[in-house]
Each structure stands twice: as C-alpha cells, then as structure tokens.
N, C-alpha and C positions, 0 to 999 in steps of 0.2 A: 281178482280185481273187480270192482265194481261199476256196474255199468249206470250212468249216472241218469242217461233218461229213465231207463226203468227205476232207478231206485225214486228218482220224481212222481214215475205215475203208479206205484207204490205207497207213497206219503200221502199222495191226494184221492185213491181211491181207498186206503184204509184208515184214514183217522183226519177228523176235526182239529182247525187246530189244539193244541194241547201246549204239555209245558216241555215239550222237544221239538216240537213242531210249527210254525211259523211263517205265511203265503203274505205277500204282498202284488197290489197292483203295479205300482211302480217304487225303485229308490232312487231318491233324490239328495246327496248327502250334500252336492254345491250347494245348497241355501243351509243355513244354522237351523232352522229347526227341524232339518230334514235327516241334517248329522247328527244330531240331538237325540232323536228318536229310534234311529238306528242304534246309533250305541248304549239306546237305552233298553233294546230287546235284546239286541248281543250278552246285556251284563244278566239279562233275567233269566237267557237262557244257558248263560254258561253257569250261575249258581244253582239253577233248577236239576241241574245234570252234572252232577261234581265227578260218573266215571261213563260218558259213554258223550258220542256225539249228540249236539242238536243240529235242526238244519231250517234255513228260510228261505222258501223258494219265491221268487219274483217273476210280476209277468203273469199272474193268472188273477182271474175274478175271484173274489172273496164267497161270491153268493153260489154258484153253479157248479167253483173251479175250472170253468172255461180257459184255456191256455191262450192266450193271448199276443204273449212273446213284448218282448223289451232290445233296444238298441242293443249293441256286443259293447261290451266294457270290460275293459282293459286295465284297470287299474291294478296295477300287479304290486302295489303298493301301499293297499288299506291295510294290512298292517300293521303300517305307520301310525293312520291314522288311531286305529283303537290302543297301540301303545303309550299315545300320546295324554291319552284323556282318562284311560283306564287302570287302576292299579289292578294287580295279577290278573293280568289279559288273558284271553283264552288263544289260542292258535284259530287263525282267521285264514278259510280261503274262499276265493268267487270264484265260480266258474260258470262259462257259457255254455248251455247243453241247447242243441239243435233240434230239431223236430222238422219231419215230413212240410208236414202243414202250412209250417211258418216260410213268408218268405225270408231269400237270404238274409239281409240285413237284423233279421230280427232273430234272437234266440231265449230260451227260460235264466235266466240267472238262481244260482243253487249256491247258498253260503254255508258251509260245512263248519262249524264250530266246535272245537276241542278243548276242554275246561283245563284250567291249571290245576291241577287233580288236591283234591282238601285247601286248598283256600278261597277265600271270599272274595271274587270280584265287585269292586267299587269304583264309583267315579272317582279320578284324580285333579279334576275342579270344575271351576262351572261352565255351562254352556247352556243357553237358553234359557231356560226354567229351571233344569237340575241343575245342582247344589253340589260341589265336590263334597264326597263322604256318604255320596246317596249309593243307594243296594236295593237292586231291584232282583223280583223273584218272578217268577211266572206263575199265575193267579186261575185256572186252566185257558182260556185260550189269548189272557191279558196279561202284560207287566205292568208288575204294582209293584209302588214302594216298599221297604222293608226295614225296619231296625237292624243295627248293624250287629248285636248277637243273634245272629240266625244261627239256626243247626240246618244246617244241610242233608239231606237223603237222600241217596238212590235208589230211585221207584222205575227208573224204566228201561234198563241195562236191557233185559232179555225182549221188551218189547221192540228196540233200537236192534239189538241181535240179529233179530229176524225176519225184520226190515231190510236191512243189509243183505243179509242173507239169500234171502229170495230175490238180488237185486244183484249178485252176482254175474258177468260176462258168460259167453262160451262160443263158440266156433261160430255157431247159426246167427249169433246176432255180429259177430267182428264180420263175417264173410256178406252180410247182408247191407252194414253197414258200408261196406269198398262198394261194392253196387251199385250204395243209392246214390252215393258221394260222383261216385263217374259217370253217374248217369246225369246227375243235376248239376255239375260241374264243366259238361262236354265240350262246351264253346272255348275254356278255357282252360283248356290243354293239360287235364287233371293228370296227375302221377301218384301214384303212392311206394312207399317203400317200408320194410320189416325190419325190425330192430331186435338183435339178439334173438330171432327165433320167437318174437313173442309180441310184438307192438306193433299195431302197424299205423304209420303216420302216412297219411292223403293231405295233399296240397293240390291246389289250381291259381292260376293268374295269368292274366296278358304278358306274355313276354315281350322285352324289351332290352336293345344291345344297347351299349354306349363304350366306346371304345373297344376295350376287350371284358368288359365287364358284364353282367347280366340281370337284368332287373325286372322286377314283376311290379303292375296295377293289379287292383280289383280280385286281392289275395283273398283265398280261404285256405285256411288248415285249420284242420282238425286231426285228433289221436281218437283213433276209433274203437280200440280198445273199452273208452271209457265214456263214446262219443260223448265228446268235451272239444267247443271248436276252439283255438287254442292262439287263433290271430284270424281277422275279417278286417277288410279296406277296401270301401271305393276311390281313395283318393292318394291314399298313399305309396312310394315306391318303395321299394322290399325287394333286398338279395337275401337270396338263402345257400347257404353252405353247409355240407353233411358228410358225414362220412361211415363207418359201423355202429363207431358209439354214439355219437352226439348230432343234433340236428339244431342247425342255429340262423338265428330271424335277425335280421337289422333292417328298420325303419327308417325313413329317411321320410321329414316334411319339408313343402316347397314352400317356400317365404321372401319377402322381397318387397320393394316399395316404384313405382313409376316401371311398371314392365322391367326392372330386372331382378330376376327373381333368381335364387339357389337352392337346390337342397342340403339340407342340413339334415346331418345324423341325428335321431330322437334316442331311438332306446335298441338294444341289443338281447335278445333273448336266447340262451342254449339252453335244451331238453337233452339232460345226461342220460344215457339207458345205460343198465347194469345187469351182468350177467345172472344177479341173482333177483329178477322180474321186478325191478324197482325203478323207479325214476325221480328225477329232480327235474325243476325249473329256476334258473339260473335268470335274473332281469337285472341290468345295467343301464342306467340312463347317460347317453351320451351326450346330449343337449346341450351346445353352447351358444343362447340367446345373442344373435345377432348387433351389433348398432349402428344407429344413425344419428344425423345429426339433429340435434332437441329442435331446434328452428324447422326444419322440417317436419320435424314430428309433431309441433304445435300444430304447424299449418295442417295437417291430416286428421289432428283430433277435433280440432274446432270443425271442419268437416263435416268429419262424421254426426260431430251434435247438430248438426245442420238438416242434414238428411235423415237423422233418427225422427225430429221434428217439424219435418213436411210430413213422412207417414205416421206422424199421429195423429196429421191434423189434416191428410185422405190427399194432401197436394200432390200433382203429376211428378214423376223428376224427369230432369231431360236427360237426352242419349248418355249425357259424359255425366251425369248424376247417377245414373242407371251404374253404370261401370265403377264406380267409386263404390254403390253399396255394395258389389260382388263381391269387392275386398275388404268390406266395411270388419266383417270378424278377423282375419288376419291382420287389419294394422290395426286394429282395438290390442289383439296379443301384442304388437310390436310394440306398440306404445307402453304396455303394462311391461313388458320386459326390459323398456327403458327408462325404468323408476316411475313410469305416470298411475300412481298405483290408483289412481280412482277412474282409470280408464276402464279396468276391472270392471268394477260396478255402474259401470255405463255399458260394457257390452251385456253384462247382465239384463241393464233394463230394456236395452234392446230384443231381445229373446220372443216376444209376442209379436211386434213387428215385423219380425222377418220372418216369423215362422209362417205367417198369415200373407205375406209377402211372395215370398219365392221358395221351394222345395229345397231346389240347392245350396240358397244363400243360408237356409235354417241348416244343412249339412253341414257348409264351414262352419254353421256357429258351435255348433257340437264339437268341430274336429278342433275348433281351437280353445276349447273349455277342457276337450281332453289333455292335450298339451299342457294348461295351465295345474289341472290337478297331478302331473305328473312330477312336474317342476316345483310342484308345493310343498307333495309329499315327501319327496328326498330331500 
C-alpha cells in the first residue's frame, strides 16, 4: 500500500515537473477557465502515459516547492466531471494527504491519474478556449496541443515504478502516524480502530447526543495507512457507524431561513475493507434541497443584493444587516436551489467581499459552494 505523503515528497524532491508529473498552487475548477484547464492537464497527462500513472499535486509553490497546503475537498465526484467533457477518460481520483506542518483545515491535494490504457484521450466539446476534438500531450513540464493522429509511447513505466516503490507503507510510519493523529487530535476525543488486521482508521470530533442518536462537530478522519484524510468539518454534523467490515460517514448540513433551521442529510460515505488488503469508497448523495415560498425568497435575495452593495462601496451595516450577511451564503444556496439560478453567480460575485469581510462568513461561503458542486455533479 502506498503511502501517499511520502509518495508526494518523492515526486517533489526527485523530479521537475515532467510529462507524469504536475504541482499546482491552487485548483479552481468553480470558475470555467479554471475547469478548462484542469481537464486540459488531465487529458495531457493521461495521453503522455498510456500504461502507468500520472499524478498532480496541489498546494505547493511552483518555484521552491514549498508545501503550502489547500482547503480539504471533498468532491468525491470529479469523476463526473472529466466524464462529461472527456472522450476515453482516464480513472480520476483526489485525495487529501495531511502534513505535520499544515494546520488542520488545510491539507496537499494528490490527483492520481490512470489512462484508459491504448486510447486517445480527447475533449468531448468545448469549454473556454478548447475546442471539442482537441488532444493534448505533455510538452516536458507543459500541455500542448496535438493533432489527433498521435502515437502514443511509453517512456516512463519504470520511472513511475520506483517512485511508487520507494513510497510504499510499513509499520513505523502507520504506528507513527496513530501518534501524531492523537496527539493533535486530543481535545477531540480521537479514537482509532483496525480493519481486518491491516488498516487502520483514526477519527476525532465533539461529541454530541440528540435523542438516542450520536453526532459529531469539527470531524477529522483519516486512514492512516495511506495518510489520506478521508473527511474534515468545522461546521458540519456527522454520525458514524462501523462495524469489522465497513466504516460509514453521513453528513448532515444545517439550512433554514428566519431562525428555523434543520439539518438535512448531504451525502453518505462507506469504506468497504476486504479480507484480501483492499478497499473501496462508496459515496451517495442524499440531498433533498429544501423549499420555500418564492415570495420570501425574493424578499432575501433582493437583500442580499443590498448588502453585497454597501460593501463594495465600504458602507457600515447595522446590527440586523450584520446578521443577514452571516446567512448571506446559505440563502444565496436556498435561493439557487429554488430555481433563482442567477443567484448562483451572485454568491459567486460575492466571494471578495466577504472574504475581506469576515473569516467565517468566507467559511460558509466555501461550505455552500461545496454543497452546490455536489448537487451539480450527480
């Protein structure tokens, strides 16, 4: 099994980028040129490597490789998205690899790329600038266009090999890894548990009863195996259920309009373990976007255009203007989830403002732009 931070500080202490290789400061795929551009390395680097992985690690400086770290995202769903645009898609996964260093909130993003082995990945139409039918290849450390008779080679199997290789797990680093986890985890009442003799999954979070039920805040888990953190929430409430084989997440967001709020089930996650050292991840969206009544909901969105438009233009808001922006990114989502779709790109334009604004109010803006790319993708 591969251990994923090391196979990251691996990548970046032995090779430039190349044409398996591929480091960004940040991704951004909510805005179009941002998706645009991702799926335009993904298609360079899965033609560039037609029998072994590529991989593009996020989160670090281009110039030094200073690790830097990126929000956790979640999107257990990009998939979709490169199915959508891409003909013969490669096998897409993200994951979040943790570091000492970084604080909580922030971890490396590691996109692992697996070719559809002898054929040509192409775009399957346009988006931004690219042109469905475009083929891009990796140029050494660039994607660059290509004609669409390309030959394909593989040039760097064995260099990938032993990368991997040397980036394998073993006792000292799973048993060092339960350590760092409960040690930085303390306050929040860490637990870990073993799976078939061979995985071992660490969780923490504020417990919290409600009925007979049991619920957590301010969740981390990770699988440490591969430290790979595998779910992270300041906000959100989280039961977990588990038993030998299977270990299983449900999400729940809190939403509502005039102080009464619900939670609502988001998404459900089970990690199947199998006798024979393997695993699956299992994601189900449960999400059924709330309603209200339109009339209300104009009255909230004119609102918010109200108070987007004092801070742009530096004006005080008063007490119960203050208190509407708190909510301002959850009823931007209610309103987009109740057909105002240009609500959407109003909370978008918002995004500077509250960032510059309030720490927390830019946190919900985040938590309800993940919500939305959840809901888009399935």
């Amino acid at each position: 099994m591969i251990n994923k931070r090391l196979l990251i500080k691996n990548l970046l202490a032995h090779n430039d980028e190349n044409s398996f290789y591929d480091k960004k400061r940040q991704l951004n795929i909510g805005e179009r040129e941002g998706k645009a551009k991702f799926l335009k390395h993904i298609c360079a680097l899965s033609n560039s490597n037609p029998e072994n992985n590529s991989y593009i690690v996020i989160g670090v400086e281009d110039e030094d490789n200073r690790i830097e770290g990126i929000d956790f995202f979640d999107d257990s769903k990009i998939q979709n998205l490169i199915n959508a645009y891409l003909d013969n898609p490669p096998r897409i996964s993200y994951e979040n690899i943790p570091f000492p260093h970084l604080p909580d909130q922030l971890v490396v993003g590691l996109v692992t790329i697996k070719p559809n082995h002898g054929k040509i990945c192409s775009f399957r139409k346009n988006i931004w600038k690219y042109y469905g039918g475009s083929v891009f290849l990796r140029d050494g450390s660039i994607s660059m266009p290509k004609v669409f008779d390309i030959e394909i080679k593989d040039v760097n199997s064995a260099q990938v090999a032993s990368i991997e290789k040397h980036s394998h797990n073993n006792l000292e680093y799973t048993l060092q890894g339960v350590f760092d986890f409960m040690k930085k985890r303390k306050d929040y009442n860490p637990s870990f548990k073993v799976f078939k003799e061979y995985f071992v999954v660490c969780w923490a979070g504020k417990a919290k009863k409600i009925g007979d039920e049991l619920y957590y805040s301010r969740v981390d888990i990770e699988l440490i195996n591969e430290q790979v953190k595998l779910f992270y929430s300041d906000l959100d409430e989280v039961s977990i259920v588990q038993d030998d084989d299977n270990f299983r997440i449900t999400e729940y967001v809190h939403l509502g309009l005039h102080d009464q709020f619900k939670y609502y089930p988001l998404e459900e996650v089970v990690i199947n373990f199998r006798d024979n050292g393997t695993y699956d991840i299992e994601s189900k969206l449960l999400f059924e976007p709330p309603h209200f009544d339109k009339k209300t909901l104009y009255h909230i969105y004119n609102t918010n255009q109200a108070l987007i438009k004092k801070l742009q233009k530096g004006i005080s808001l008063t007490s119960v203007e203050k208190k509407d922006l708190r909510n301002l990114p959850s009823t931007y989502l209610l309103c987009y989830l109740n057909d105002f779709k240009e609500a959407l790109t109003k909370l978008k334009e918002a995004k500077p403002y509250l960032k510059n604004y309030n720490y927390d109010i830019y946190q919900s803006y985040k938590e309800s732009m993940r919500i939305v790319r959840k809901v888009k993708y399935n």
